[in-house]
N, C-alpha and C positions, 0 to 999 in steps of 0.2 A: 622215937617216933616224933614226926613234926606235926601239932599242934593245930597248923594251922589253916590245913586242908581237908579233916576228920574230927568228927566230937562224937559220943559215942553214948547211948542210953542205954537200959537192960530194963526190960518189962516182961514179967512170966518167962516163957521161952524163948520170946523176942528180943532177937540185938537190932537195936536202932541208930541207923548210921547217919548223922545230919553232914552231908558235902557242901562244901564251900571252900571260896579262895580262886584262884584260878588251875585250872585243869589243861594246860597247855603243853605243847611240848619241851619249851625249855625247863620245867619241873617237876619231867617226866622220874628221874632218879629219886626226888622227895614226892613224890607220888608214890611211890613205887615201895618207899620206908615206909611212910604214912598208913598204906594202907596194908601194909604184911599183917597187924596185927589183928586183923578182923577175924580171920581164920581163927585164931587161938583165942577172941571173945566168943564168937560162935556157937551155937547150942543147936536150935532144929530149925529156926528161921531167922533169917537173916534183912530187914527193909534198908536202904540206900535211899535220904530226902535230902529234895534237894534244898535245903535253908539256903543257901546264898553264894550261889557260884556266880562268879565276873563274870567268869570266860570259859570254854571249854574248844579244842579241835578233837582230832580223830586218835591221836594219841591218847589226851585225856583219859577217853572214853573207851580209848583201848584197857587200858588199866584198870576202868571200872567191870567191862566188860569178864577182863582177866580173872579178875577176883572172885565173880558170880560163879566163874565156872571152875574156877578151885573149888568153891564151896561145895556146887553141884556132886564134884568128886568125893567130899567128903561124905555126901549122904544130907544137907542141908540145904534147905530150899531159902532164896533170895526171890525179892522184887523190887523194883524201882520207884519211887512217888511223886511227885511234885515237881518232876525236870520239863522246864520248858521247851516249845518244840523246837527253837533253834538250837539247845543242848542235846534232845532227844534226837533228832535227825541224825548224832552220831552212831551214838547207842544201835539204834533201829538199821545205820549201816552197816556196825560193826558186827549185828545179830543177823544179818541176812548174808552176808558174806560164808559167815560160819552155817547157817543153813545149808549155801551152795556148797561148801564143801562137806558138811555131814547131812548126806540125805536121807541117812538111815535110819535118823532121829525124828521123823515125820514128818520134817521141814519144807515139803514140798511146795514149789512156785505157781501160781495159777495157770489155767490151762492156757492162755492166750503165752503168757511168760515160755509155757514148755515149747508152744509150737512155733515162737519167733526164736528160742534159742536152737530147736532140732533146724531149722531153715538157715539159720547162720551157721550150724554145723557143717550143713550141707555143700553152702554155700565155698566153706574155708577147706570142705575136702575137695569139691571140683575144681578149685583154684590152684590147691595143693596140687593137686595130680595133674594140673595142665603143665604146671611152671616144672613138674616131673616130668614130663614127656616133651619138651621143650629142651633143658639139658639131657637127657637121654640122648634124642636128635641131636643135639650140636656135637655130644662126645663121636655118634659114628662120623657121622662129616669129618670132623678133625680128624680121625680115626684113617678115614675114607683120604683126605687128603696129606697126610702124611706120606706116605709112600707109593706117590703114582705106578701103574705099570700100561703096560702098552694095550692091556686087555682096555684097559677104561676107553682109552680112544675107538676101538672097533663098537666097545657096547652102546659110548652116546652118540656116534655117527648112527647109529641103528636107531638109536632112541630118538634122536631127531627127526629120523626121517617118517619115523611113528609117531610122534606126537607134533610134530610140526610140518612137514610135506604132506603126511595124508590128512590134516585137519584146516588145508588152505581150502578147497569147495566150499566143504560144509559152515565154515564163517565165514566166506567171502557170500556166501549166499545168502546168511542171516542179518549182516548187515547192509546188504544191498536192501533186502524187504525193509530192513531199518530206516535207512537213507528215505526209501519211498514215502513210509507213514510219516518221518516226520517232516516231510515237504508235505503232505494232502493235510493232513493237520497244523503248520503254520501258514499256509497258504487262505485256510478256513476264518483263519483267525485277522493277520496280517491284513488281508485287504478288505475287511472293516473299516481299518483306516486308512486307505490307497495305499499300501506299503508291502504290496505283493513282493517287488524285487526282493526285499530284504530276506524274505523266506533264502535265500541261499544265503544269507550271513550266518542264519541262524541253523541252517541244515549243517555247514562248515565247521562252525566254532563248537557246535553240539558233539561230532563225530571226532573231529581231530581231539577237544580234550576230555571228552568223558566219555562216550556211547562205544566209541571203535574199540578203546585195550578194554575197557568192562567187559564188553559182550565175550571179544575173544577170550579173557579170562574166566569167564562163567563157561564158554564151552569148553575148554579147556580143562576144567576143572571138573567137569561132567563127564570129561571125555576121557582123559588123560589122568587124572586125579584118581577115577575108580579103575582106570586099566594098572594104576601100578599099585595101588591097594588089592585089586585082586590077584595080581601076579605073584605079587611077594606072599601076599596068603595064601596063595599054593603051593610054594617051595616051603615056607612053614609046615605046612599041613603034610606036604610029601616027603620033609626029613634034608630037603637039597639045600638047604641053608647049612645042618650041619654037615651032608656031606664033603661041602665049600671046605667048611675048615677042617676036615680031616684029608684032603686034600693038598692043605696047607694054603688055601689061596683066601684073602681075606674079602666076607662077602661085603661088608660094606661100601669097601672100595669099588666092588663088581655092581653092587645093588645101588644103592644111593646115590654115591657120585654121579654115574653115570644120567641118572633119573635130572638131578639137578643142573648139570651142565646142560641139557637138552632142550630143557624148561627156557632156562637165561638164555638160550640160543633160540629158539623158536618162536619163546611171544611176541619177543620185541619185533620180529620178522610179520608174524601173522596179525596184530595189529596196523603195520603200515598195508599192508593186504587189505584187511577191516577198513581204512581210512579211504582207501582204495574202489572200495567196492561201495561204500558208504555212499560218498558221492558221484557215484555213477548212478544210484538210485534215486538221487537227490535229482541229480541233473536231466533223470529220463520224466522225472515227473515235470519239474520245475519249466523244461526245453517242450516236451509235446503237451505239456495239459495248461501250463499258466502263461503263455503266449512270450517266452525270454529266450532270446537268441544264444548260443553257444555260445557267441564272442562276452553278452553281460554275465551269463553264467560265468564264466573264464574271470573275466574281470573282477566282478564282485568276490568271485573268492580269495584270489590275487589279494583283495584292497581290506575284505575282514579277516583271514586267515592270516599270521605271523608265523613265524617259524617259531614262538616263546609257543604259541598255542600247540604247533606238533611234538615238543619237548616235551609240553606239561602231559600228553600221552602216552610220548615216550618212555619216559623219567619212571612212570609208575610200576611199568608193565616187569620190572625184574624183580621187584619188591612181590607182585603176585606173582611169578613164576618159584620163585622162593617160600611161600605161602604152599602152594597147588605141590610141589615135590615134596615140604614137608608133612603134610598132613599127610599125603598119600601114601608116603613110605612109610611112614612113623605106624598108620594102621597097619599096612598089610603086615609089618615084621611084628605087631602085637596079638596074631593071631594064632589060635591055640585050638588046638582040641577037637573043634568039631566044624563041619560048612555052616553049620547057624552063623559062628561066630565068624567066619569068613563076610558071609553075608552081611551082616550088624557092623562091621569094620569100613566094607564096603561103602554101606551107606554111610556111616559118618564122614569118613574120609569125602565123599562127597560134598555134602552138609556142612560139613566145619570148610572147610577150603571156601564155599562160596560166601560163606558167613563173614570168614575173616576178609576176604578181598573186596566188601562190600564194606565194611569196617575202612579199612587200608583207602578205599578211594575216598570218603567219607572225610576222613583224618589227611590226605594230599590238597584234596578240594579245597578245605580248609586253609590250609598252609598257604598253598598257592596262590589264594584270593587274599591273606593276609599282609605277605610278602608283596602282591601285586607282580609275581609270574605269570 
């Protein structure tokens, strides 16, 4: 036994243990001699004072920690006395660790402690279960894209002409209303300080790089997002997924692919549409209400719109199409059981899709203003 980190008293039934020396990890193995022998002094209680410790870390105080609860086993009760708090802050860690893993001992955490730990449980399973459903998706794609067949091309010429031919109206018309508010709204503004014209720099550079792919991705996403979350929840729901593969035909390749190439084919399409329609709403306010001739119209857009500014539109729109096809498929193929769940699928797939593309433009906007694109 060494000496010179334990001394050792007996009073009645009392073992009295004066600690001292240093309690570190490098002597953690003469810790470890040193203090075997308390067990075998031991009677029904057992005190640990602190006379004169240097130093102590978390090891240290492992070892002191160790011992109590040897005792404990034995049927003999231990306390601590005189450790100071920057000694005790071990102790007190190394006693609350062992709490959290035996809760059965009555050790439980205050209530604030329970309900930030149950919120970060939460937290760690919805995070789990996204980046789960995230490779799921990437295995069918790869799945899907491994062995093209000729059905894919008939399905996303279909699925084009469904989510991108019959979705040019209904955005070229929301963005035209678009176009209009935000010419009557900087025109309000604008010529406060004689600076009417500029209303078309700003109608332009608004539409070409953020308002035109947004909007058509949020319709998109509304539109197109919950037709293929519902679709695929229906062949879930009616068994045609498995019939697919007792068929021998693989549905992924029929399902998803298709969904995704259509997407990357048509936003980028339906955007310059958006861009399209944008400023012609721009132009109908700006040309009959704030007294500007086509030809300045014409010009000013010319002289504030670059071709970097219709890129940085462009650039974004396949990163949401890629968004808009995975959410969508990923819900409908996780649908089970019942139309509720059809339903509840539905709307997320919605929800999440415009969440993340709203995220996605958020994080380009960024980029691109950093970069100076």
């Amino acid at each position: 036994m060494d000496d010179s980190f334990l001394d050792f008293e007996t009073r009645d039934d009392t073992l009295l243990v004066d600690v001292h020396g240093e309690w570190v990890f490098e002597n953690v193995s003469a810790l470890e001699r040193a203090s075997a022998s308390v067990r075998d002094r031991a009677q029904r209680h057992v005190v640990f004072r602190c006379s004169g410790v240097e130093s102590m870390d978390i090891a240290g105080a492992w070892v002191l920690y160790d011992r109590s609860q040897q005792l404990t086993e034995d049927g003999v009760t231990s306390e601590f006395e005189n450790f100071r708090a920057a000694h005790f802050k071990f102790l007190r860690h190394i006693i609350n660790m062992a709490a959290l893993r035996e809760p059965a001992q009555g050790l439980e955490p205050p209530g604030r402690s329970r309900a930030v730990q149950r919120a970060l449980e939460r937290v760690g399973e919805h995070s789990l279960k996204r980046i789960e459903d995230t490779g799921q998706w990437a295995r069918w794609l790869f799945d899907a894209l491994r062995r093209p067949s000729r059905l894919v091309i008939g399905e996303t010429l279909q699925q084009v002409h469904q989510a991108g031919v019959r979705a040019i109206p209904v955005i070229m018309l929301m963005t035209f209303l678009i176009g209009i508010v935000l010419a009557y709204q900087g025109a309000s503004q604008l010529e406060q300080f004689g600076a009417r014209i500029f209303v078309v720099d700003m109608v332009s550079i608004a539409l070409t790089r953020e308002m035109a792919g947004l909007l058509a991705a949020v319709l998109v996403a509304g539109r197109s997002g919950s037709a293929f979350a519902a679709a695929l929840g229906t062949m879930k729901l009616n068994e045609e997924v498995d019939a697919m593969r007792v068929l021998g035909l693989n549905p992924n390749q029929i399902l998803i692919l298709p969904r995704v190439l259509a997407l990357l084919i048509a936003l980028p399409a339906l955007t310059v549409f958006a861009d399209i329609a944008g400023l012609a709403g721009g132009a109908l306010i700006t040309i009959g209400a704030l007294d500007i001739t086509p030809t300045q119209f014409i010009e000013r857009v010319t002289q504030a719109t670059s071709i970097n500014d219709v890129m940085a539109g462009l650039v974004k729109t396949p990163f949401f199409a890629l968004l808009i096809a995975a959410v969508g498929t990923l819900r409908g193929l996780q649908v089970e059981r019942s139309a509720e769940v059809l339903g509840r699928k539905t709307t997320d797939a919605v929800v999440q899709s415009i969440f993340l593309i709203i995220c996605a433009d958020a994080f380009f906007t960024t980029l691109f203003t950093r970069i100076g694109f």
